[in-house]
Phi, psi and omega in degrees: 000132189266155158295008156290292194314323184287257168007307145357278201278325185327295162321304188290288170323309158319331168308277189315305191296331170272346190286319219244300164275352142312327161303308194306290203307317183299307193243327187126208204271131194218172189236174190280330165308320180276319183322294263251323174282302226287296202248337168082059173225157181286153179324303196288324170303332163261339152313297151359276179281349166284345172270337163285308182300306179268351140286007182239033181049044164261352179211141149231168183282154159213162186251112184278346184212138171288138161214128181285010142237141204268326183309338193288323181281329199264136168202144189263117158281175182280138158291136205283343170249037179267006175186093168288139175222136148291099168256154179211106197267080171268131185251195173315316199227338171254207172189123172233115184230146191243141142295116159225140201243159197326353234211340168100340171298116163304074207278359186199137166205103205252122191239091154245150192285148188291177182198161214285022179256047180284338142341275157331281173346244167026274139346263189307331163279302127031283174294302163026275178311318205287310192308317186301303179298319166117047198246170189257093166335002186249333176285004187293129185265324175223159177226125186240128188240125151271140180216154183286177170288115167099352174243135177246165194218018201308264165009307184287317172294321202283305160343283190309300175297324184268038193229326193224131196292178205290292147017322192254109182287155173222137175204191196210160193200169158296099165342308179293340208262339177265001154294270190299002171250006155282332182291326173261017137316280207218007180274213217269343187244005201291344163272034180240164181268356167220169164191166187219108214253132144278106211186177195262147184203043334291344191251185250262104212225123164281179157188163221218153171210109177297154112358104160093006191233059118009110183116289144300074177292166200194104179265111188292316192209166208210126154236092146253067177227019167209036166012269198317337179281320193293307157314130196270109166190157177266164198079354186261159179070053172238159177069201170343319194283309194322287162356306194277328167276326193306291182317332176289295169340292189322288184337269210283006154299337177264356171239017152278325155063008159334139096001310201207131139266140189263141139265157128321113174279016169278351181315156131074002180086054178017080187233031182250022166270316190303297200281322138008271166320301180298313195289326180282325167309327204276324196263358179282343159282016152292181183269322182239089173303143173266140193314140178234085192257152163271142186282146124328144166319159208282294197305323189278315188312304168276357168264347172292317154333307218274300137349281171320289186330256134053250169290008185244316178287310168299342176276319177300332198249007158284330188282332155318300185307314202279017197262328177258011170293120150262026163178168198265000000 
């Protein structure tokens, strides 16, 4: 065999071995009969690789059934330690940050009220988390940070890279916007095929998901002109202003054209039920009004977001990783 040839078939495996977890990683837990009907590769080939794959822990078996034949039952998954991820999710008054493993599972989770060391801070839940969990810091694949408006963590990333190695992507993102790309996960908008989400950051902040970009979140536009809606305190977000948020809301709902409008249920001094209500009466004089639901609370939401998020970016860049591979 000359080393073209060798070089080939190699190449063509690596095609193949990604092709198979990519599959896994994408639709879920696949057994080797369906891979195999799935991508249109022979029964061995894919045995092959799946047995290359889980000697290198990147997928194990699980069993979806008792059955008396066990080949029928075994079916392979991402192994839950083939990608760790950090999140670490800061609001106004608190910080909640998670360990999470390939599988989504919450192997840690540590929640403190913020303190004006927030820098520190950070840094020290970061370990915090890793420990709890028992995960080895040099296997951290990401670190993901949400943060609110008007607050950065730059100082805290740069901490954070020289503590954990070149291996570990590390960033910061919008706290709303991984808010709102849960609410159409796994919240209030998840069957829907556009939504258009509102909510305080602090102040009166869309974020928008097209038709057909799942996922892909878009913080579109900012209103600060309107504090008091924004604001978590009772009593706020009366009179005119409501008014004033409807309209706005109506406005950019109507050129945008959502499936689902989100409210924040912080609006207004955690009145987004209330104005909720007002908006959908206000938008049924469109000609196809879109559903108008209230979010879940803000915080479990964006860390979930956050999380999500996360695991998706570590996954995407394991499938990356194997592309240059000559063997696993």
């Amino acid at each position: 065999m000359t080393y073209s040839s060798l070089r080939d078939r190699r190449a063509q495996a690596r095609r193949q071995e990604r092709l198979v977890l990519e599959t896994i990683v994408s639709r879920g837990a696949k057994s080797a009969p369906e891979l195999a009907r799935e991508l249109e590769l022979s029964s061995s080939a894919v045995y092959t690789i799946l047995a290359r794959l889980e000697s290198a822990r990147l997928v194990g078996r699980v069993v979806a059934r008792p059955s008396r034949r066990a080949s029928r039952a075994v079916r392979y998954d991402l192994d839950p330690t083939a990608v760790t991820v950090v999140s670490v999710t800061v609001s106004w008054d608190s910080v909640v940050a998670v360990c999470a493993d390939a599988a989504g599972v919450h192997r840690a989770t540590v929640t403190r009220g913020r303190t004006p060391d927030l820098e520190t801070e950070l840094s020290d839940l970061v370990d915090k988390v890793v420990a709890d969990a028992g995960a080895d810091p040099a296997l951290i694949d990401r670190i993901i940070i949400g943060l609110p408006r008007f607050i950065t963590a730059s100082h805290s990333v740069e901490r954070l890279r020289e503590r954990f190695p070149a291996s570990t992507r590390i960033e910061a993102g919008s706290a709303f916007a991984f808010r709102a790309a849960a609410e159409g996960r796994f919240g209030v908008a998840r069957d829907a095929p556009s939504y258009l989400m509102v909510g305080a950051d602090p102040d009166v902040v869309f974020a928008s998901v097209p038709a057909g970009r799942r996922g892909q979140v878009e913080v579109t536009g900012r209103r600060g002109l309107l504090p008091e809606l924004a604001a978590d305190r009772p009593g706020a977000g009366t009179g005119n202003r409501v008014d004033e948020l409807v309209t706005l809301v109506s406005s950019v709902a109507l050129v945008l054209d959502p499936a689902v409008v989100v409210v924040g249920a912080e609006l207004g001094g955690g009145r987004g039920a209330e104005l909720a209500a007002t908006l959908a009466a206000r938008l049924r004089e469109l000609p196809e009004p879109p559903l108008v639901m209230v979010s879940r609370p803000a915080l479990p939401a964006a860390v979930e977001g956050s999380v999500a998020t996360g695991l998706d970016k570590a996954r995407d860049d394991l499938l990356t990783r194997m592309t240059g591979r000559s063997e696993i």
